[in-house]
N, C-alpha and C positions, 0 to 999 in steps of 0.2 A: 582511532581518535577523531571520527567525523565530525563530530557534535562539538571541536573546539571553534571558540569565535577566532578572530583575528590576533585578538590581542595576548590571546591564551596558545597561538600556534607559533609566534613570536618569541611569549615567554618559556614555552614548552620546546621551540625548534629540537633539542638533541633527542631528548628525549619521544619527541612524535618520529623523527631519522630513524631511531634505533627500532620504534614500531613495526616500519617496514620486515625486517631482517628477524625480527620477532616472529610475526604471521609468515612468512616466506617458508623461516625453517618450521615452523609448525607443522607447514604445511605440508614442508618434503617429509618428515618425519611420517604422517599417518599414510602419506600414498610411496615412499619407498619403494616395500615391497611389490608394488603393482609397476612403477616405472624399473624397476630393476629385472623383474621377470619379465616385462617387454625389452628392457635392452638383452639380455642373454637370449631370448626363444629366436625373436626375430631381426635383431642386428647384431646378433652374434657378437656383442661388446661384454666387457667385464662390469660388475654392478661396481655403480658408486658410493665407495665408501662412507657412513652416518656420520664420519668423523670429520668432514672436510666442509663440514656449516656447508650440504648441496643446496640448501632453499635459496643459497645468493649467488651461486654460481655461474646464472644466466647475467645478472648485474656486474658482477668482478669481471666477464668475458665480454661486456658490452654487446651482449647478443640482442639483436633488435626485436625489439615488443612493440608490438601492436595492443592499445586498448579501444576496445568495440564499447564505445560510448559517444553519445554527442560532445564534442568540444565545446558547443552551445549552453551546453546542459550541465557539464562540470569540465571545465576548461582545464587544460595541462597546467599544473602547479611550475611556477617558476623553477625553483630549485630540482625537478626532474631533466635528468641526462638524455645528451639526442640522441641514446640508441631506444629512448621508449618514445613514443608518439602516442597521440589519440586522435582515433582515424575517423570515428563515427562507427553508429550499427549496423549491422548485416543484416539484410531481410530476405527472406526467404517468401515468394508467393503459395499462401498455401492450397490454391488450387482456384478454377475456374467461377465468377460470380454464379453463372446459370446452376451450376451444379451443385455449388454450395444453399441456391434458393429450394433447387429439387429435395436437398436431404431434411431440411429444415422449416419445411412448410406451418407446421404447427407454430415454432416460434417466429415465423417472418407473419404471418397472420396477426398474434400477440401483441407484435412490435408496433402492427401499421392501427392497432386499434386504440391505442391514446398517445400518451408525450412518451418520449424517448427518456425510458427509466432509469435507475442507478445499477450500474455495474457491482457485482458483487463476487469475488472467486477468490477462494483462496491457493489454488494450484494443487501440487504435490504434496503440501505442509499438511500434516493431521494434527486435527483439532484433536482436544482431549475431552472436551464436552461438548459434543456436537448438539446435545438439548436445548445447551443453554445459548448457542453462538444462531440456532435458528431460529429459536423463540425471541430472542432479541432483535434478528434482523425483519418479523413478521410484525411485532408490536412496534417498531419505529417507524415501518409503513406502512401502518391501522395511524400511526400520531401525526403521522406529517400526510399522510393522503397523498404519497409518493407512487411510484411503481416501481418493482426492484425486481431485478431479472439476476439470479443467483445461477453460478456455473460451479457445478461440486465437481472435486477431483478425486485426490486419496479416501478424502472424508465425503460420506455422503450426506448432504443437507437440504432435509425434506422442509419445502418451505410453501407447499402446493396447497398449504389448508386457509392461506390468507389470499384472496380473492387478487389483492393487488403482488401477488408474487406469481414470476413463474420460473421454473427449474428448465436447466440446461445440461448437458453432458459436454464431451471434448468438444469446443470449434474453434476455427478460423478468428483468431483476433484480430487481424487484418479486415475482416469480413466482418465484425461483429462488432467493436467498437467504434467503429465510427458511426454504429447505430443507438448509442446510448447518451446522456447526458453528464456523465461524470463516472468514475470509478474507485470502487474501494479494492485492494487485493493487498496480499501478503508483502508485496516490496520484492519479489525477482527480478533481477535484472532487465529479464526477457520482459515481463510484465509490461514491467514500470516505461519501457522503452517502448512498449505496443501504446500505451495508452496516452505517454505525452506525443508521438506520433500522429493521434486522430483528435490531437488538442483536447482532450477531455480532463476540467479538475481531477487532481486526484489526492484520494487519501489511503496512505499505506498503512498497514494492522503488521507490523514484522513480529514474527515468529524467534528468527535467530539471525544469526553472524552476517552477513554486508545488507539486509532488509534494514537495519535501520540506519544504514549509510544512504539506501536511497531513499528513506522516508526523509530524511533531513536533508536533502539535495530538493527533493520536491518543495519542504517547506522554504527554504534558502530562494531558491528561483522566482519563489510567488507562481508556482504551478497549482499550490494546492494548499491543503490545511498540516499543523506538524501533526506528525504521525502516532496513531492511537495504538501502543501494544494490545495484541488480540487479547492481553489475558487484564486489560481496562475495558473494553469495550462491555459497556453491563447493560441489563433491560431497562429501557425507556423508563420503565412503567415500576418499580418494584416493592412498590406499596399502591394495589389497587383499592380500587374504594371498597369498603367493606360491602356485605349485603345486609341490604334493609334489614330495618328491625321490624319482625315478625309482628311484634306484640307493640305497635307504636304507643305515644298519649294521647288517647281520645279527645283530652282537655289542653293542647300545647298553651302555653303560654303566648300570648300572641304580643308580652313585653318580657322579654327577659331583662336581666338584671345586664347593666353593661360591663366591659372587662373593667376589674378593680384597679387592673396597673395594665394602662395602655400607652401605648406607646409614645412618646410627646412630639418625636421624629421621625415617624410614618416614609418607608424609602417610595417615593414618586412613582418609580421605574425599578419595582422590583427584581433581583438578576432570577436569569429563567432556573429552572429544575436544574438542577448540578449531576442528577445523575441521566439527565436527559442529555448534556452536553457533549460528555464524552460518548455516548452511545454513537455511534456513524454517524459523526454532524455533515456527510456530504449529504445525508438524507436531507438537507433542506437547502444544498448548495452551496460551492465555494464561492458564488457570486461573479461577475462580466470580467472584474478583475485578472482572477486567475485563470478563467478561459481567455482572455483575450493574449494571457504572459503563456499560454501553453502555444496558441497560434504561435508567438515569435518565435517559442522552442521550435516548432515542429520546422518553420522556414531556417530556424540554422541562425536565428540572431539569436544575441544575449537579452534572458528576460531579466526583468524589471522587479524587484520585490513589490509582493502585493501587501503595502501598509495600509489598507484598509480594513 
């Protein structure tokens, strides 16, 4: 129930309560078997019976939880018990600058050759049209005259034919974002936590189950824009212009006739292309705003909604 406002988690309280204890046993329910075969192999304990609701077992025993999130970022909910806290992320170094410059030369070359591009990865998550998810992100960087630096994971996304794209394999986020100008990615936890980290707007494309808790925590914060499910994200472009017509009018009309029913209220500022909008609107920036409310995330204050 991420997506409830204030006044809907109020009216919904019992009901968002009982959510917990929902996803909890869900949860025990599909990993069971694997915690139960670790308790018999290796602590030589008896499995927990399905029938004893075990997804709330650590809550009824007040066993202390740690959650690995900024408190900055999504603050502890009143209503949670003192045996859960939220401590902040754990980060791990994933290895030496010089050595990560030595493996990666091609693209620290890339990097230093114009502005610092748009992040683009979707992780472990497989796409189901990978045609359509790189032709999209190649034609919104031919539109906006961006640079977009794509890191493919599960899914491979060839994006090497658009002049202003360049392809990555596994790196160092640590190492890597804080060389870009904003990022788009799936909404992992991990991700999402690298990227408000090196203050970069961001916009999450969730695939499934807590990505669009943290795409709406992003938009909540004023870190970034709300979150575009990967299966809205559509081509810039998808009515290109036709091709000329072969056989033109030797004789155009050099007065045509004017529209019979025009319009009497002509809009001034007409709104841009609609389906250019939801296409990765970080391609043209979440604006100072949201990077300035990502610096306060990354120092540990609480940011600011960005109503701009």
């Amino acid at each position: 129930m991420s997506g409830l406002s204030n006044d809907e988690e109020e009216r919904l309280g019992p009901r968002n309560f009982r959510s917990y204890m929902l996803v909890d046993e869900a949860m025990w329910l599909g990993n069971a078997p694997l915690i139960n075969g670790w308790r018999q192999r290796v602590l030589h304990l008896p499995p927990i019976r399905t029938g004893l609701f075990a997804g709330d077992l650590l809550n009824r025993h007040e066993v202390p939880f740690s959650c690995l999130w900024s408190p900055s970022f999504v603050p502890k909910p009143k209503d949670w018990p003192p045996h859960v806290q939220v401590v902040g992320n754990l980060g791990v170094k994933q290895g030496e600058a010089t050595k990560v410059d030595e493996h990666f030369g091609p693209l620290l070359a890339w990097l230093e050759q114009g502005a610092p591009p748009i992040f683009i990865g979707f992780g472990s998550m497989v796409i189901a049209d990978t045609a359509r998810v790189q032709e999209t992100i190649m034609l919104a960087a031919r539109a906006s005259g961006v640079r977009v630096l794509v890191q493919s994971g599960w899914s491979k996304l060839h994006v090497s034919d658009e002049p202003l794209c360049f392809e990555v394999g596994p790196c160092p986020h640590d190492w890597l974002l804080p060389r870009v100008a904003a990022v788009v990615h799936h909404g992992g936890a991990g991700t999402t936590a690298a990227g408000l980290k090196a203050a970069k707007p961001t916009l999450v494309c969730p695939f499934f189950g807590d990505q669009f808790f943290w795409g709406e925590m992003v938009r909540r914060s004023g870190a970034g824009c709300a979150p575009c499910p990967i299966a809205q994200a559509r081509n810039p472009n998808p009515n290109p212009s036709p091709s000329p017509n072969p056989n033109p009018d030797p004789y155009p009309d050099p007065n045509p006739d004017p529209d019979p029913n025009p319009d009497p209220y002509p809009n001034p500022n007409p709104d841009p292309d609609p389906d250019l909008v939801p296409s990765l609107p970080l391609i043209e920036g979440c604006g100072q705003a949201a990077r300035d409310s990502c610096r306060r995330t990354a120092d540990g204050r609480r940011p600011t909604k960005n109503r701009g």
